[in-house]
C-alpha positions as CSV (number, residue, x, y, z in Angstrom):
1,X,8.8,-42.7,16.0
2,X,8.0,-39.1,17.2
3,X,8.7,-40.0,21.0
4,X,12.3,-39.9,22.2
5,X,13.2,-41.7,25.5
6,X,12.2,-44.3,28.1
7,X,11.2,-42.3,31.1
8,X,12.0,-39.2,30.5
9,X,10.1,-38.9,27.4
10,X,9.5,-36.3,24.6
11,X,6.6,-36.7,22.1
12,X,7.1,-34.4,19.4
13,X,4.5,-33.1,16.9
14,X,3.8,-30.1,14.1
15,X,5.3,-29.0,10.7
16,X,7.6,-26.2,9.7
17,X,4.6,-24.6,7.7
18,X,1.6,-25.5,9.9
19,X,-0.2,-23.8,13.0
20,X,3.0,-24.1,15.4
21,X,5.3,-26.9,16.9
22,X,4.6,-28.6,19.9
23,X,5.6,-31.8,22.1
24,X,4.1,-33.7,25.2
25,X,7.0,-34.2,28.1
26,X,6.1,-37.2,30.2
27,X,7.9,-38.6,33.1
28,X,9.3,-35.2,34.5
29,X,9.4,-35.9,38.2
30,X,6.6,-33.6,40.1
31,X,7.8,-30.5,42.1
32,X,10.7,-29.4,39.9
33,X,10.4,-25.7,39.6
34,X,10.6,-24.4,36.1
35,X,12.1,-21.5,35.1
36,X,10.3,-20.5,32.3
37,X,12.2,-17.2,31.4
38,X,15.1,-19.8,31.1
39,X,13.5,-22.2,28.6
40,X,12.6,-19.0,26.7
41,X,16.2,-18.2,26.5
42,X,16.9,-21.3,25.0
43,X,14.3,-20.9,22.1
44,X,16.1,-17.5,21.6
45,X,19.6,-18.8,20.9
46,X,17.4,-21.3,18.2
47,X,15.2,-19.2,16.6
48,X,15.5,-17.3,13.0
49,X,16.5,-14.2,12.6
50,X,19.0,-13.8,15.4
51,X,22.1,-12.7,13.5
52,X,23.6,-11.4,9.7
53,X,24.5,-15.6,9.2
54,X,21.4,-17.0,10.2
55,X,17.9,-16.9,8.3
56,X,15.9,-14.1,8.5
57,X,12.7,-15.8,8.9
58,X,11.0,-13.3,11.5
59,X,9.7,-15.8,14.5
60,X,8.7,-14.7,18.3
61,X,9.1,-18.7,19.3
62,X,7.5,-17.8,22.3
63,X,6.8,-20.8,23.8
64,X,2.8,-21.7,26.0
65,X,2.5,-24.8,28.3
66,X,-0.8,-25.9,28.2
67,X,-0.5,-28.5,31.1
68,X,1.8,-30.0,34.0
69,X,2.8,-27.4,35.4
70,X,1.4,-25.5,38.3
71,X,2.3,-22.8,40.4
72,X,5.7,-22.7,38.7
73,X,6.0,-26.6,39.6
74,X,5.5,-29.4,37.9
75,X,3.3,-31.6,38.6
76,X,4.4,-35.4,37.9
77,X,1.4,-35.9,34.8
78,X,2.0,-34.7,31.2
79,X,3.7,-31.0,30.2
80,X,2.2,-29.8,26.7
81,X,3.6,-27.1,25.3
82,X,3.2,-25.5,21.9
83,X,5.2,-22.3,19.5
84,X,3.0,-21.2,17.0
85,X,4.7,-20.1,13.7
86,X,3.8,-16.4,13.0
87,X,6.0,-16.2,9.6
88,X,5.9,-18.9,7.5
89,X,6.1,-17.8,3.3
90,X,4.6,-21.2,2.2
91,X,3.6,-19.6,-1.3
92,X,7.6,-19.8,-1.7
93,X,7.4,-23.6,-1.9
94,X,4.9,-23.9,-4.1
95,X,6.6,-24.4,-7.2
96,X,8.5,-27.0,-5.5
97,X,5.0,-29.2,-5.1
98,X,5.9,-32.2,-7.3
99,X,9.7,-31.8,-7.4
100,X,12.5,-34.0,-5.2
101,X,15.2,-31.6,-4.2
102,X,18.7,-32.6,-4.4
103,X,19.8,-34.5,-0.6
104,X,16.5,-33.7,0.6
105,X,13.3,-35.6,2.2
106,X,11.3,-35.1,-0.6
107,X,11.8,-38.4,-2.1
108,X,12.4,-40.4,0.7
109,X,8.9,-39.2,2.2
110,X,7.1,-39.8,-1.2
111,X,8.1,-42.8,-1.4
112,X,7.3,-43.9,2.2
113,X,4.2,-42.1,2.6
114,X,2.9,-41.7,-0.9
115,X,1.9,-37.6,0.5
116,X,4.5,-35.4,2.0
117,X,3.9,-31.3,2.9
118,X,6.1,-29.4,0.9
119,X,5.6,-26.1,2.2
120,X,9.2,-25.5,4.0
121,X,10.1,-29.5,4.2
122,X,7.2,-30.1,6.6
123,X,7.8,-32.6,9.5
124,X,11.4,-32.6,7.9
125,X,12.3,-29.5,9.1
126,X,14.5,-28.4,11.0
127,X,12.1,-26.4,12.8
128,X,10.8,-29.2,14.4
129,X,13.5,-29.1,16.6
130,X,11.8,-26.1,18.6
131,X,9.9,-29.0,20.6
132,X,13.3,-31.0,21.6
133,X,15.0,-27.3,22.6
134,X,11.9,-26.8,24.9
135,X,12.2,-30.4,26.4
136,X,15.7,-30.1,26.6
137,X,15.7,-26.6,28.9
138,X,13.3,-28.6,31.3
139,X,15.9,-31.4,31.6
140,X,18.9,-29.5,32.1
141,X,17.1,-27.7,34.8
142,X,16.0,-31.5,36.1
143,X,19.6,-31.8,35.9
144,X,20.8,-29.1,37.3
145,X,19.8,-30.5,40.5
146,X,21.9,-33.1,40.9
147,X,25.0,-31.1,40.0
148,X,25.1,-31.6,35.9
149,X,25.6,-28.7,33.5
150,X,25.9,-29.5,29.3
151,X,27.3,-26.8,27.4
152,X,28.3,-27.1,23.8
153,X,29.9,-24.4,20.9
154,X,31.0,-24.7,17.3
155,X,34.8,-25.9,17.0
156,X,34.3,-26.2,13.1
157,X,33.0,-24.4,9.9
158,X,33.6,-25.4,7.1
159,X,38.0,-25.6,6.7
160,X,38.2,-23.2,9.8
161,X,39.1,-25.2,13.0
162,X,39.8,-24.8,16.5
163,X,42.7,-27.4,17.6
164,X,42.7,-26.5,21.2
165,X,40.5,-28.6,23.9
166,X,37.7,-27.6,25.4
167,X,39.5,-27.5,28.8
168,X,42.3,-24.4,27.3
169,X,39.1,-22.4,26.2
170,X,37.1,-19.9,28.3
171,X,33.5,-21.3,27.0
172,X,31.8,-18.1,29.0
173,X,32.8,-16.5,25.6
174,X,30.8,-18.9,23.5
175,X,27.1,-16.6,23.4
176,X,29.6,-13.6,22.9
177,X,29.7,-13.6,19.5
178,X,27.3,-14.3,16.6
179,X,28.6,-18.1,15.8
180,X,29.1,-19.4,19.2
181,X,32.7,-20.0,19.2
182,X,34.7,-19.1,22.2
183,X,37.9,-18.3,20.7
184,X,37.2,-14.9,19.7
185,X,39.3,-14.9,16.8
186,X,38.7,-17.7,15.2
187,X,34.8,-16.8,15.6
188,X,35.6,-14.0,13.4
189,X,37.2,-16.4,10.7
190,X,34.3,-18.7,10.6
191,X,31.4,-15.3,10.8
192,X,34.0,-14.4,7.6
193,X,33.4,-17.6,5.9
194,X,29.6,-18.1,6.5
195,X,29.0,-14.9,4.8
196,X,31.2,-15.9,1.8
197,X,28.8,-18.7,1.4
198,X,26.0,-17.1,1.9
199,X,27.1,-13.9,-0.6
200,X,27.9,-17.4,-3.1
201,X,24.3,-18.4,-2.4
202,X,25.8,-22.0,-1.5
203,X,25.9,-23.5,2.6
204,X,28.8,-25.0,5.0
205,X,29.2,-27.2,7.4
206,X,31.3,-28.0,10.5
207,X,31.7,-29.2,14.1
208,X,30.0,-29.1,17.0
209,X,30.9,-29.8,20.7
210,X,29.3,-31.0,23.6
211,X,30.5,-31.2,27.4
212,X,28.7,-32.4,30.2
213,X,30.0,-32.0,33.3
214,X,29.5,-33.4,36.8
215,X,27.9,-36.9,35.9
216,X,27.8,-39.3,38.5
217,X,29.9,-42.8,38.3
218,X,27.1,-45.3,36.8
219,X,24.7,-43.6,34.5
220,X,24.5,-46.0,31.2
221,X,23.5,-49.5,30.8
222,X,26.5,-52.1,29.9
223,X,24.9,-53.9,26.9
224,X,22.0,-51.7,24.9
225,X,21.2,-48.5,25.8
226,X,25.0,-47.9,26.6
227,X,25.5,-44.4,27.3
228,X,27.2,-42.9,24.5
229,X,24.8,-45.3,22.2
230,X,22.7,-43.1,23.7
231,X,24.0,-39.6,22.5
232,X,24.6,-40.8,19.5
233,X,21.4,-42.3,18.7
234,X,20.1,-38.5,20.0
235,X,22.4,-36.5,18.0
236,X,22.4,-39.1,14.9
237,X,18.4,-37.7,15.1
238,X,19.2,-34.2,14.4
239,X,18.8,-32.8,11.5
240,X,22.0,-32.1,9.1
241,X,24.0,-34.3,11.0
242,X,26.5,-36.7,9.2
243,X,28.6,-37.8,12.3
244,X,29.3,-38.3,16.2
245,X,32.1,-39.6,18.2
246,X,33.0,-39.4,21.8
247,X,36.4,-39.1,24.1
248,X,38.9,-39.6,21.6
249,X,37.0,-40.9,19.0
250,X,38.5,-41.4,15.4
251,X,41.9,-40.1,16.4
252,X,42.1,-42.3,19.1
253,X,42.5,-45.0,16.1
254,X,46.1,-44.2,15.2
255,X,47.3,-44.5,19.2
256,X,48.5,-47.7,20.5
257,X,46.9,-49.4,23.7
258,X,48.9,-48.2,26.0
259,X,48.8,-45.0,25.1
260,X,45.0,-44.6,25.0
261,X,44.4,-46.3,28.2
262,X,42.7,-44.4,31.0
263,X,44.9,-45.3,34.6
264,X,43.3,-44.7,37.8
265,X,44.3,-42.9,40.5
266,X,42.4,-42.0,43.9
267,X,42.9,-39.4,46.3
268,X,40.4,-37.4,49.0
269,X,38.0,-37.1,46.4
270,X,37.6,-40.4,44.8
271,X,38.9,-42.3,41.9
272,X,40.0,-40.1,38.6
273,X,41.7,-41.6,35.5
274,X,45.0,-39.5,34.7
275,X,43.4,-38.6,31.1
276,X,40.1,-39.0,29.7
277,X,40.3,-40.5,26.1
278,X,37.5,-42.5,27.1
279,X,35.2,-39.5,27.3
280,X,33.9,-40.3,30.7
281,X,32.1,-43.7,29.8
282,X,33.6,-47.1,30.0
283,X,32.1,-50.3,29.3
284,X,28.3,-48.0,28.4
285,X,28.3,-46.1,31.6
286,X,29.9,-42.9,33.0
287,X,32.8,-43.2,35.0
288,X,32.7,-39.7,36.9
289,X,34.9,-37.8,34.4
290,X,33.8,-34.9,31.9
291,X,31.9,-36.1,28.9
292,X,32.7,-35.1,26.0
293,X,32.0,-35.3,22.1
294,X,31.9,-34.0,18.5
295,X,28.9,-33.7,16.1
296,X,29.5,-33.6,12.2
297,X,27.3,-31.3,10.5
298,X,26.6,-31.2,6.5
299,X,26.6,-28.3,4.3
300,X,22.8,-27.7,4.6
301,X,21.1,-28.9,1.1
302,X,18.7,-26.0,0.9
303,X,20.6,-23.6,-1.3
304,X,19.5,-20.5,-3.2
305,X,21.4,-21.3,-6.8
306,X,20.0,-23.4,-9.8
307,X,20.4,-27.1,-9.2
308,X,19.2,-30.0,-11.3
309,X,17.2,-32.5,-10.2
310,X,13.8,-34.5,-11.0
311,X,9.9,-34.6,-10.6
312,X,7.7,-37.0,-9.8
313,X,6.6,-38.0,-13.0
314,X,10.7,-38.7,-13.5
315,X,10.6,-35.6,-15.9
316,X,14.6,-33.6,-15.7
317,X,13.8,-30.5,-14.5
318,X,16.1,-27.2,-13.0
319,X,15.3,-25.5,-9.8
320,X,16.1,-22.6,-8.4
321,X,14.4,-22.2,-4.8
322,X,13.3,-19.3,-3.0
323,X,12.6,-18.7,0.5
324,X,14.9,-17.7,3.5
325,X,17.6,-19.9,5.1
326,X,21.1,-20.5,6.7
327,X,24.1,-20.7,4.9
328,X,25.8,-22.7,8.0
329,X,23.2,-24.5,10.2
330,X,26.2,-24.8,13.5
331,X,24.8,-21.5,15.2
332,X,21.8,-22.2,15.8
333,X,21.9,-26.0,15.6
334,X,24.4,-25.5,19.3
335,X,20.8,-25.0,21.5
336,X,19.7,-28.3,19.6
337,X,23.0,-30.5,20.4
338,X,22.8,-29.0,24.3
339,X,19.1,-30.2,24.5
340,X,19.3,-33.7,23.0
341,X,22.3,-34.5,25.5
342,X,20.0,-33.0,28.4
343,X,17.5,-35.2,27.3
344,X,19.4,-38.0,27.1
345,X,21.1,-37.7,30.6
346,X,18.0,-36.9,32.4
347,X,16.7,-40.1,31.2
348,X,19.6,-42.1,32.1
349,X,19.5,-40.4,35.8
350,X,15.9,-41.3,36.1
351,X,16.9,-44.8,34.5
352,X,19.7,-45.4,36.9
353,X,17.4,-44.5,40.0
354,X,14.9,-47.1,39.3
355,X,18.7,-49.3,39.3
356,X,19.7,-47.8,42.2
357,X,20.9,-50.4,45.0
């Protein structure tokens, strides 16, 4: 399953360590004008390299269409796309060829496949994700015309935690600092603790999370393909991640009914609830009111100390890898979270127009 969605739909392709990473976008309505210098942007709060917390893998991710668009507009038929990798160090993976790293593919894709690439994880990594940030920058900008805007940060690393809602931050101050936090001094805590782990050669995880805003009453199907199904099932699909929930989510388990009901009101605007623990869906579809979630992020499993482990002929064996990576994945993984929701709600506007009554 390398295609994600039902209209709007990405087809991903390419490996961490091969020629580049590409996709095929299909379903884009024709005449949207893209703003390339905007998807580029995008790459660029991804890519390696970017910070003192984030790999120092050197990569340009400069990012060529090959098709669909023209004239700055696209055209209604497929948008390909490809980022070639410029620095990969595969020689740093070689004398991981026959070994199963600890919480790792390795196995998994052995097993499955009876091959897998080593060199940097291969399809497994997270690199792959270049082709869903792409994808993603064209559907927010899809979405941007009908009023919706995603934005997400990191409320979590590791212990260090943010417990203030989104709606008392200032989330302009989220690309101000190096860990995309918008509380300033709490940004500075978790920067602290990332380079801790790092200077330990060990990884963290944490929290990130997603708003959209400005979603239409009736986007979401009331059986499958509810909604927030939806988002999950797109940001269960990202690398690292351990967990999603929505609106209240697990601490919505410890309030009664009535507390956790939404009421409605209406005035010269519409119909509102009085509080939004529902996360603006109800019953699979949005209701009009701010979406909002949480995604749980693992310590990554990559790290640069001796580990034990096993090889394929089930010999014990101790590893310690080489090669460059992120103590803390939440940075850059905040780009990734944004595009999978885009995704996911650009489908579900093209969905609920083929609905529409």
């Amino acid at each position: 399953m390398n295609t994600f969605g039902q209209i709007f739909r990405l087809t991903s392709f390419g490996e961490s360590h091969g020629r580049g990473i590409g996709g095929i976008i299909d379903g884009c309505p024709a005449g949207l004008e893209v703003n390339i210098e905007a998807i580029q942007k995008e790459l660029a709060r991804r890519k390696p390299g970017q910070s003192k917390i984030t790999t120092q893998r050197k990569e340009p991710d400069e990012v060529e269409f090959l098709s669909g668009i023209f004239e700055g507009k696209t055209q209604g038929t497929p948008i390909a796309f490809v980022v070639w990798n410029k620095d990969q160090h595969s020689d740093d993976y070689n004398n991981l060829k026959d070994i199963f790293r600890p919480s790792h593919a390795d196995y998994t894709y052995t097993q499955k496949y009876g091959t897998r690439d080593h060199r940097g994880g291969g399809r497994s990594s997270a690199r792959e994700t270049i082709a869903r940030v792409v994808a993603g920058a064209l559907a927010k900008q899809l979405l941007a015309k009908v009023g919706v805007t995603i934005q997400a940060y990191v409320s979590q690393v590791a212990e260090i935690s943010m417990d203030k809602s989104y709606k008392e931050l200032d989330l302009s101050k989220t690309e101000t600092n190096i860990v995309r936090c918008p509380d300033p001094k709490i940004a500075d805590a978790m920067i602290e603790r990332i380079v801790k782990a790092g200077q330990e050669k060990d990884t963290i995880g944490g929290v990130i999370t997603g708003i959209a805003t400005g979603v239409p009453v009736g986007w979401g199907e009331p059986v499958f393909n509810k909604l927030h199904a939806d988002l999950g099932f797109a940001m269960l699909g990202i690398n690292a991640v351990k967990g999603f929930e929505y609106g209240s989510g697990f601490a919505g388990t410890k309030l009664n009914g009535s507390q956790h009901n939404d009421t409605f009101r209406s005035d010269e605007s519409g119909v509102h609830t009085e509080t939004n623990h529902s996360g603006g869906i109800q019953g699979g579809i949005s209701n009009g009111e701010d979406i909002y979630f949480n995604v749980a992020f693992k310590p990554i499993a990559t790290l640069l100390k001796e580990q034990q482990t096993i090889d394929k002929a089930n010999n014990k064996v101790s590893i310690h890898p080489k090669g460059r990576h992120d103590p803390c994945v939440l940075p850059r993984a905040v780009p990734i979270v944004e595009a999978m929701a885009a995704l996911v709600l650009a489908d579900h506007y093209l969905l609920n127009k083929t609905n529409a009554k």
